[in-house]
C-alpha positions as semicolon CSV with decimal commas, in nm:
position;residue;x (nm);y (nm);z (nm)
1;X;0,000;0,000;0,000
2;X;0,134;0,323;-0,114
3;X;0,175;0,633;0,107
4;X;-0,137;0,955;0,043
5;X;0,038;1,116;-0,279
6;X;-0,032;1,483;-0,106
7;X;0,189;1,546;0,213
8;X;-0,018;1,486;0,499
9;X;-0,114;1,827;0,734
10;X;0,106;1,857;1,040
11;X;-0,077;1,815;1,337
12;X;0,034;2,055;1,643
13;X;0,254;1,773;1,813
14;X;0,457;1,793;1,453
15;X;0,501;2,153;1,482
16;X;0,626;2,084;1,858
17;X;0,842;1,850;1,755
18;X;0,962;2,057;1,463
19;X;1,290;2,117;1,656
20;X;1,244;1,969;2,029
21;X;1,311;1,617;2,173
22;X;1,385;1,270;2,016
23;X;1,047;1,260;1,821
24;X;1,185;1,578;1,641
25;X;1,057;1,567;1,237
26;X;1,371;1,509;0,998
27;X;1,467;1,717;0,766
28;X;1,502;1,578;0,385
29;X;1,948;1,561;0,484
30;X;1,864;1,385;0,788
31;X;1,638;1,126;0,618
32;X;1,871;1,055;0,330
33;X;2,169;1,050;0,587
34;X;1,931;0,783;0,777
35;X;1,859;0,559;0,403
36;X;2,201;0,670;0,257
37;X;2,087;0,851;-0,048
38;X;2,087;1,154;-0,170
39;X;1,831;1,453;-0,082
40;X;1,688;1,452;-0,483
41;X;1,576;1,059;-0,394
42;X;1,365;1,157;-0,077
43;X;1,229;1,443;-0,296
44;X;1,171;1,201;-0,507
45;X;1,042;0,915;-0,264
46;X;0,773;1,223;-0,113
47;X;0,671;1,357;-0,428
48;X;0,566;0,952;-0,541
49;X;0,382;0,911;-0,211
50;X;0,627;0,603;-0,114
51;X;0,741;0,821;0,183
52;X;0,503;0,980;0,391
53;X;0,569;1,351;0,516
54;X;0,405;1,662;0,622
55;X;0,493;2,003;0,453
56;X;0,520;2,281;0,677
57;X;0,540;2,588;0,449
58;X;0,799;2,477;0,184
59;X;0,955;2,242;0,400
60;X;0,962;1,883;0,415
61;X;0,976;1,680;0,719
62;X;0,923;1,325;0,787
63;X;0,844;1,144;1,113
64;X;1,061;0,908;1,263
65;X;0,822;0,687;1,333
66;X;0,709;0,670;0,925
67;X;1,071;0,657;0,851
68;X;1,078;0,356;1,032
69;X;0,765;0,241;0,850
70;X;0,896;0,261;0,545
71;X;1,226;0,098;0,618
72;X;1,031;-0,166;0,736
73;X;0,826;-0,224;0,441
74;X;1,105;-0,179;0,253
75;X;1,271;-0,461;0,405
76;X;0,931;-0,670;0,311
77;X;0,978;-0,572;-0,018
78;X;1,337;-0,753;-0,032
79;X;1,230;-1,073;0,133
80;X;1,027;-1,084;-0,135
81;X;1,254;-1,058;-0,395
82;X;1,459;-1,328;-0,296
């Protein structure tokens, strides 16, 4: 199942978190530091809907917890493949 296409609306715990504590959102650097890619690819993983992220005015940020998501079913996704 594929992420919403359209970033999803930051709730007011995401904007609290923008910058505070260890449920802080990521910044597009930190998430391809975290996958070891570039920045273009999570553009590129957001703008697909594969990634799921919340835009907070022309930012990107992506929870930790649906980085972890997707890692996960990433990780599915190879298991399969072999």
């Amino acid at each position: 199942m594929l992420a919403p296409r359209i970033p999803t609306i930051p709730t007011i715990s995401d904007l609290h978190a923008l910058h505070v504590g260890p449920g802080a959102l990521l910044t597009v650097t930190e998430v391809a530091q975290r996958l070891r890619v570039c920045n273009q690819t999570v553009y590129r993983l957001c703008q697909r809907g594969v990634l799921v992220h919340v835009r907070i005015i022309d930012s990107i940020r992506v929870r930790p917890r649906d980085l972890a998501a997707y890692i996960a079913a990433q990780s599915g996704v190879q298991k399969r493949r072999r």
